[in-house]
Kinemage of the C-alpha trace (Angstrom):
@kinemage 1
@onewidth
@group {chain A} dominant
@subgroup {mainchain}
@vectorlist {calphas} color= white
{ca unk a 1} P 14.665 -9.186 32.557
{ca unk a 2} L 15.466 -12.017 30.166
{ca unk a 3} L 18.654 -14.285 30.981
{ca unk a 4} L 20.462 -14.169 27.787
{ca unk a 5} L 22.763 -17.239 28.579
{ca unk a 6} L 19.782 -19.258 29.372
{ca unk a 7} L 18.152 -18.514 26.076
{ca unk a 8} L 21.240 -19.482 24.399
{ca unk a 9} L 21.495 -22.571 26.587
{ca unk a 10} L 17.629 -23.660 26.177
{ca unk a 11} L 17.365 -23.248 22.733
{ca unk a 12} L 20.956 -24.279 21.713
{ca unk a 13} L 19.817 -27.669 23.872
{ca unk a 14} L 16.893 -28.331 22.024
{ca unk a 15} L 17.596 -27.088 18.274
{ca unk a 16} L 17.371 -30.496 16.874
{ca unk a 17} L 13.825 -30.872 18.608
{ca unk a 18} L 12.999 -27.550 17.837
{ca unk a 19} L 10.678 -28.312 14.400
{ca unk a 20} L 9.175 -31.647 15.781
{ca unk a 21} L 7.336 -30.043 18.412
{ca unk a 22} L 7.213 -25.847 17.465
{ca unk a 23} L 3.494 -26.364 16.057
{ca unk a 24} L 1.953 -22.977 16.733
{ca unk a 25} L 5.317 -21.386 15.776
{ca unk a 26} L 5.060 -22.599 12.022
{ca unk a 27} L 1.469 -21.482 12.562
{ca unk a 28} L 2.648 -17.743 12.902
{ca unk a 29} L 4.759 -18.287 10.735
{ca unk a 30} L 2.540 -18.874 8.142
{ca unk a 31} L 0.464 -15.982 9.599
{ca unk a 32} L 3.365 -13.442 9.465
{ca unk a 33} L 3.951 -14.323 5.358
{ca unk a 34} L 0.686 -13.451 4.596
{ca unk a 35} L 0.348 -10.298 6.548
{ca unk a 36} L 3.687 -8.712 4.930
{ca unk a 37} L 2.139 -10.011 1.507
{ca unk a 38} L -0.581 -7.655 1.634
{ca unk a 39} L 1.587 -4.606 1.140
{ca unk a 40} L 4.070 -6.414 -0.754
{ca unk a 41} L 2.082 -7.908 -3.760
{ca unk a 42} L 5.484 -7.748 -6.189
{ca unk a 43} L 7.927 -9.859 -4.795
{ca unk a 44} L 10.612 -9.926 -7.172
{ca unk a 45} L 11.066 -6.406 -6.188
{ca unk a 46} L 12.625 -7.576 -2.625
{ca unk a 47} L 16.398 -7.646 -2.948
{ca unk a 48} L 17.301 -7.520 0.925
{ca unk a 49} L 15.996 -9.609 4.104
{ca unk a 50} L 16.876 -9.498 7.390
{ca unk a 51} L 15.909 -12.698 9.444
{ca unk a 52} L 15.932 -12.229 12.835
{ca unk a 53} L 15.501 -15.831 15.141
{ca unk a 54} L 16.087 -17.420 12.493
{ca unk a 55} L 15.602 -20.903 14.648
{ca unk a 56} L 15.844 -24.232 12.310
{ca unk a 57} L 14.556 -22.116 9.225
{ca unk a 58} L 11.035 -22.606 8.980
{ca unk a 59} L 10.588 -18.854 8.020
{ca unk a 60} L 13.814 -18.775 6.045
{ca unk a 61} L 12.506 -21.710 3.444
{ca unk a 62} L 9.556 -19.597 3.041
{ca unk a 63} L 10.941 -16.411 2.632
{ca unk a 64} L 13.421 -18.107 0.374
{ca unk a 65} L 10.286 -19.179 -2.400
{ca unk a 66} L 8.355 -15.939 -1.940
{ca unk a 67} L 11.131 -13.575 -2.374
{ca unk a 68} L 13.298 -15.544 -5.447
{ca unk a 69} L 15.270 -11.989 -6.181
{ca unk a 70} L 16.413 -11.898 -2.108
{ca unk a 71} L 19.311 -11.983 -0.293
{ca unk a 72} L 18.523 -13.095 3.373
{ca unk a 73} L 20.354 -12.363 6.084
{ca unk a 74} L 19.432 -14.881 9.051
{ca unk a 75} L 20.408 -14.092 12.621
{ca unk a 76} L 20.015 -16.220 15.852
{ca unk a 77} L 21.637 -16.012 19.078
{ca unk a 78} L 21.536 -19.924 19.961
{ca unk a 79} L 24.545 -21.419 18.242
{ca unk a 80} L 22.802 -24.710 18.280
{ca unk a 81} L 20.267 -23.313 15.913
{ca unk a 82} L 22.375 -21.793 13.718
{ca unk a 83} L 24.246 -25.510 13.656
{ca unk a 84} L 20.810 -26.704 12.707
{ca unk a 85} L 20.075 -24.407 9.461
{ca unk a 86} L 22.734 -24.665 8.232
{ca unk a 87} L 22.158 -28.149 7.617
{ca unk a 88} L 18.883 -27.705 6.021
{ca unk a 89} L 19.915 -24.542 4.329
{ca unk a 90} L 22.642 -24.793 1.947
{ca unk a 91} L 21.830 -21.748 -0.929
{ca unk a 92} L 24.408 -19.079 -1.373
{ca unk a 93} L 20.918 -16.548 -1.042
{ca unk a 94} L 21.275 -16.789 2.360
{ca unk a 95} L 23.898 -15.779 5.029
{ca unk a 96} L 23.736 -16.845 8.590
{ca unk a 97} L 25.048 -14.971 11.863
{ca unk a 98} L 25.058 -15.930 15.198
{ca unk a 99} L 24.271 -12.859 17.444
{ca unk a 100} L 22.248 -11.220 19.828
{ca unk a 101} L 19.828 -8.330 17.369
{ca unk a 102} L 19.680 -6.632 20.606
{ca unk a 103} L 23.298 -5.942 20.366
{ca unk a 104} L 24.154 -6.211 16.780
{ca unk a 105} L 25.479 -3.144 14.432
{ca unk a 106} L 23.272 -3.108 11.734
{ca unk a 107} L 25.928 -2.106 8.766
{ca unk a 108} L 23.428 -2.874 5.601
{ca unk a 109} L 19.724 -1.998 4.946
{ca unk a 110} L 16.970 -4.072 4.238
{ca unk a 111} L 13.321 -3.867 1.972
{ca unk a 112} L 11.985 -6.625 4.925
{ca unk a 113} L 13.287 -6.752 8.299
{ca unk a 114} L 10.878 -9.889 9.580
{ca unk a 115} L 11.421 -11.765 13.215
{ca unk a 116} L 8.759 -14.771 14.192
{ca unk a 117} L 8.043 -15.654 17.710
{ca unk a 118} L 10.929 -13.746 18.879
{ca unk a 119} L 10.426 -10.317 20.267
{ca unk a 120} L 9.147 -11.675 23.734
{ca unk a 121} L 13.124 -13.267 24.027
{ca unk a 122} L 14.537 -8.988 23.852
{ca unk a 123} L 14.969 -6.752 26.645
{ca unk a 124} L 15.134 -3.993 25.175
{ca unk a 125} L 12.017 -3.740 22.655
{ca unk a 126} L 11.875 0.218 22.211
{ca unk a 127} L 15.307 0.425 21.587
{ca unk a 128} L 15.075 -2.626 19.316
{ca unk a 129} L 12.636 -0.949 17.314
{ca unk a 130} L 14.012 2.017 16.893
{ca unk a 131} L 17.297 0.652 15.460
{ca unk a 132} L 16.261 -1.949 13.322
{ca unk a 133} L 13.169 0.519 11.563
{ca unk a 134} L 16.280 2.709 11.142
{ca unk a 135} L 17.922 -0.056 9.059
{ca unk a 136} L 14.960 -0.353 6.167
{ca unk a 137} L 15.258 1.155 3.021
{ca unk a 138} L 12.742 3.598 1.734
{ca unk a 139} L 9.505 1.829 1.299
{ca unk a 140} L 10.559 -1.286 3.460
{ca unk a 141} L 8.846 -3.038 6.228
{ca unk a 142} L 9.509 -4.415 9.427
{ca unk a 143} L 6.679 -7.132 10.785
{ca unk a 144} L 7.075 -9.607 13.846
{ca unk a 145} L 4.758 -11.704 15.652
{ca unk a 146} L 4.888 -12.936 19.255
{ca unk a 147} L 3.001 -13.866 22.110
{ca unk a 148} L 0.418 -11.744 24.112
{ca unk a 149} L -0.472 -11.446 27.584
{ca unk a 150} L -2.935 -14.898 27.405
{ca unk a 151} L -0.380 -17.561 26.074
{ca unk a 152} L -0.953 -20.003 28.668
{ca unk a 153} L -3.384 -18.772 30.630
{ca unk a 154} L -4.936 -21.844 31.873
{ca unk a 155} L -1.617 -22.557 33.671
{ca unk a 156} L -1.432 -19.066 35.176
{ca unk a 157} L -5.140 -20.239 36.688
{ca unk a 158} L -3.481 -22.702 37.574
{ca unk a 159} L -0.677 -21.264 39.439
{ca unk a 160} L -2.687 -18.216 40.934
{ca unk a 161} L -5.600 -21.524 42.617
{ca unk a 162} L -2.390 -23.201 43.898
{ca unk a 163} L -0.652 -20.229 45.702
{ca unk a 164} L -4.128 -19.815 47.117
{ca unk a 165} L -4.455 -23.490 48.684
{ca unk a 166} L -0.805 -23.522 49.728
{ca unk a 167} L -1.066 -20.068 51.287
{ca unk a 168} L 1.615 -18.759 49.142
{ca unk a 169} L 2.248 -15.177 49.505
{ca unk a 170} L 5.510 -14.421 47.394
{ca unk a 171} L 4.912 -13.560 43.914
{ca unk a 172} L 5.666 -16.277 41.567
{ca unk a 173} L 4.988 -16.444 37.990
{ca unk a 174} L 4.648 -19.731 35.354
{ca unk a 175} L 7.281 -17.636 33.380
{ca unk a 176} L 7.702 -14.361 31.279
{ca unk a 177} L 5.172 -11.959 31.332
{ca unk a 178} L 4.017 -10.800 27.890
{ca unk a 179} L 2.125 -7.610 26.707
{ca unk a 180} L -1.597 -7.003 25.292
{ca unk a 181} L -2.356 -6.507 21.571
{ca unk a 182} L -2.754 -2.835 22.190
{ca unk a 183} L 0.030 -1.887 24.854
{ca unk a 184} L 3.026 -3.432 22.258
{ca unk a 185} L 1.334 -1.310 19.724
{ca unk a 186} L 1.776 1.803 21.663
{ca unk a 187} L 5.281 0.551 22.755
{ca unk a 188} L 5.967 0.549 18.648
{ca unk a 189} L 4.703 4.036 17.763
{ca unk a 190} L 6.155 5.951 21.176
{ca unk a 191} L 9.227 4.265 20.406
{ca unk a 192} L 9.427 5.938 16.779
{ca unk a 193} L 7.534 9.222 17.334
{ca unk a 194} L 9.540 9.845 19.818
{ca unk a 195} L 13.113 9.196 17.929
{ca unk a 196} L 12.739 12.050 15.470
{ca unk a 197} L 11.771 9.460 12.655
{ca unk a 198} L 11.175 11.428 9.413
{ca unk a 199} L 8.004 10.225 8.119
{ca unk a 200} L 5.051 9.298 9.978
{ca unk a 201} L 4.478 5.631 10.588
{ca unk a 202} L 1.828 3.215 10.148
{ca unk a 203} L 1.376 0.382 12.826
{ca unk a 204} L -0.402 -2.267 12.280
{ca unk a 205} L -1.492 -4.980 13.828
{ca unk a 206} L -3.758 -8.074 14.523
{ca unk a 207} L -3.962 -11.233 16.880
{ca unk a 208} L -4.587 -15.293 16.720
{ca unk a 209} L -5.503 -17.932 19.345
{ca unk a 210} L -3.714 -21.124 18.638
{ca unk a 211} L -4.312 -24.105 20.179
{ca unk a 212} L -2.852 -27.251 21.476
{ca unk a 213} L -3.798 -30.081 23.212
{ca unk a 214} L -2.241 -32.419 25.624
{ca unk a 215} L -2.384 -36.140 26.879
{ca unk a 216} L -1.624 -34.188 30.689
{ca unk a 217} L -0.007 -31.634 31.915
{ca unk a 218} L 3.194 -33.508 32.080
{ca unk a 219} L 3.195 -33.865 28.346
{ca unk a 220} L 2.275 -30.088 27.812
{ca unk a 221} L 5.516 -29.339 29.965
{ca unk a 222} L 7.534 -31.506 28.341
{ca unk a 223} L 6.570 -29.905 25.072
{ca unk a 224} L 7.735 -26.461 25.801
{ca unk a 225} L 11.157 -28.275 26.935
{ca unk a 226} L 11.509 -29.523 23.964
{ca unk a 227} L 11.404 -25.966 21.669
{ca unk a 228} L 13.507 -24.602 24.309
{ca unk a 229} L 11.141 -22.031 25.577
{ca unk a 230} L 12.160 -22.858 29.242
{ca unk a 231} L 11.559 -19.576 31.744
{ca unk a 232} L 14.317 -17.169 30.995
{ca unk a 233} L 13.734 -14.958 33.687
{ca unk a 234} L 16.881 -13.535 35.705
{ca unk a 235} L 14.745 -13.043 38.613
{ca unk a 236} L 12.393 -15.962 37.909
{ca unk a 237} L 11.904 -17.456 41.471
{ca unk a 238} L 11.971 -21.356 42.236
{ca unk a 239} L 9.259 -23.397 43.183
{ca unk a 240} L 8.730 -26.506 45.111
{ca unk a 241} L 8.021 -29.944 43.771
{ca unk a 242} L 4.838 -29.878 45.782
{ca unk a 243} L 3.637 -27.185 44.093
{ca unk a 244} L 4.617 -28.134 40.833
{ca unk a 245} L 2.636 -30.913 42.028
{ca unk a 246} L -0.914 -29.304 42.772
{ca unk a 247} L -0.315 -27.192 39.449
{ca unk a 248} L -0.445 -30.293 37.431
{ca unk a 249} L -3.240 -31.560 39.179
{ca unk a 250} L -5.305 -28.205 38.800
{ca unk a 251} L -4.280 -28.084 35.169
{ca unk a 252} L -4.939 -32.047 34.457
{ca unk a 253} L -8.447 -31.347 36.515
{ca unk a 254} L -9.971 -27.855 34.758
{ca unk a 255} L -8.747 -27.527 31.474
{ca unk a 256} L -9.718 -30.951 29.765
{ca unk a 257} L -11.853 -31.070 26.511
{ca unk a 258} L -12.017 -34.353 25.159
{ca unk a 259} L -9.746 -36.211 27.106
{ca unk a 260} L -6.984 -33.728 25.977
{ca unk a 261} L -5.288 -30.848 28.463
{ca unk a 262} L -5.760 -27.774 26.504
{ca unk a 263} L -2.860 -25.063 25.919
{ca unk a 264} L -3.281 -21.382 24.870
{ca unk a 265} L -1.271 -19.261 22.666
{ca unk a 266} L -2.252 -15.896 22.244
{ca unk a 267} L -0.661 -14.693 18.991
{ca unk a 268} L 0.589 -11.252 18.041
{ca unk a 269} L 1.027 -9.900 14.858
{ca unk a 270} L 2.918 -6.236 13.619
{ca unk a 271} L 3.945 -4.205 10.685
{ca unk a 272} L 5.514 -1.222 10.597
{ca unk a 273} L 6.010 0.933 7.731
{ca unk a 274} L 6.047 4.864 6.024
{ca unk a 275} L 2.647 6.395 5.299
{ca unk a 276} L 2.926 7.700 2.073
């Protein structure tokens, strides 16, 4: 279960770091555009957006030049980031709200309901889905991306060696624990069969590995500080310094390719939509 209030905190924190260091997450962004623009070739034909983690607006400028005919709605639940578009973002084609989607009334309807590097923050994902592909228009599209169950793998080696040579026995994880290509896919389509949707839908989806690399350990921790993306787990448990200790050393140790630490992101991509 994700700690709301943390998320808020983290992120809120670190909004005016957010861009300098979120890499991989302009990356999928990127991604994301070009995946909706395969079914959405005429884009002067989008009139309505909905933005959800909006962050420092990396998505929003983009969806701003690609769709010149929308109005976007942009939504994030860290008032620091909404602070920090704002500032960047000054055109009346966009409106900002500070919420939580999870627990948002959706009031309007949108042609594009789009979220990047988001969806692994919600608790409630099913649900989620359900309301929000109840809030496009005929036609529309809702597509997200997020991370998979490999993001940062080398570091749960890591952590999994150390419990071992510490004797460890409790369960701890490096942080959240994120689902498979395939299993969010089938978490999609149960969640709308199953909610007496009208038309049948078409999932779709596809996945990236992104890279980054590291003076050390200590620098790759820092990094994920520095978006925010701190463990938001309500039940995450504590660990010692010592172990912290022999995790850096494991990581600084096996994962080195030219000189660098290396860091994992497993990227997932989704689109859902009306067969017609």
């Amino acid at each position: 279960m994700i700690d709301k209030q943390q998320v808020i905190l983290h992120f809120s924190k670190n909004a005016s770091n957010y861009s300098q260091y979120a890499h991989v997450q302009k990356k999928m962004s990127d991604a994301l555009i070009e995946f909706i623009l395969e079914n959405n070739k005429d884009t002067f034909k989008i009139k309505n957006i909905l933005e959800i983690g909006c962050g420092t607006g990396y998505l929003t400028h983009s969806l701003i030049e690609i769709f010149p005919s929308a109005h976007i709605t942009a939504v994030d639940i860290a008032p620091g980031m909404i602070d920090e578009i704002k500032s960047k973002i000054t055109t009346n084609a966009v409106d900002f709200i500070c919420s939580d989607i999870e627990e948002m009334d959706l009031e309007n309807t949108y042609d594009i309901i789009i979220s990047n590097a988001t969806f692994q923050w919600f608790n409630h994902i099913p649900i989620t889905i359900k309301k929000l592909y109840n809030s496009l228009n005929p036609k529309g599209l809702l597509c997200f991306s997020t991370f998979g169950k490999d993001t940062f793998c080398e570091l749960k080696e890591c952590f999994e060696i150390a419990k071992q040579a510490m004797d460890i026995k409790e369960t701890i994880y490096p942080g959240q624990l994120f689902y498979g290509l395939n299993e969010l896919a089938m978490l999609c389509e149960d969640a709308l069969i199953n909610q007496n949707i009208d038309n049948e839908v078409l999932v779709q989806n596809k996945e990236i590995l992104e890279y980054e690399y590291f003076n050390n350990c200590k620098d790759f921790f820092y990094s994920i500080k520095k978006i925010g993306a701190n463990n938001s787990n309500k039940n995450g448990r504590g660990t010692s310094p010592a172990f912290i200790k022999k995790v850096m050393n494991l990581y600084n140790e096996n994962f080195r390719e030219n000189d660098k630490v290396k860091a994992t992101y497993h990227c997932l991509f989704y689109k859902m939509r009306e067969c017609r």
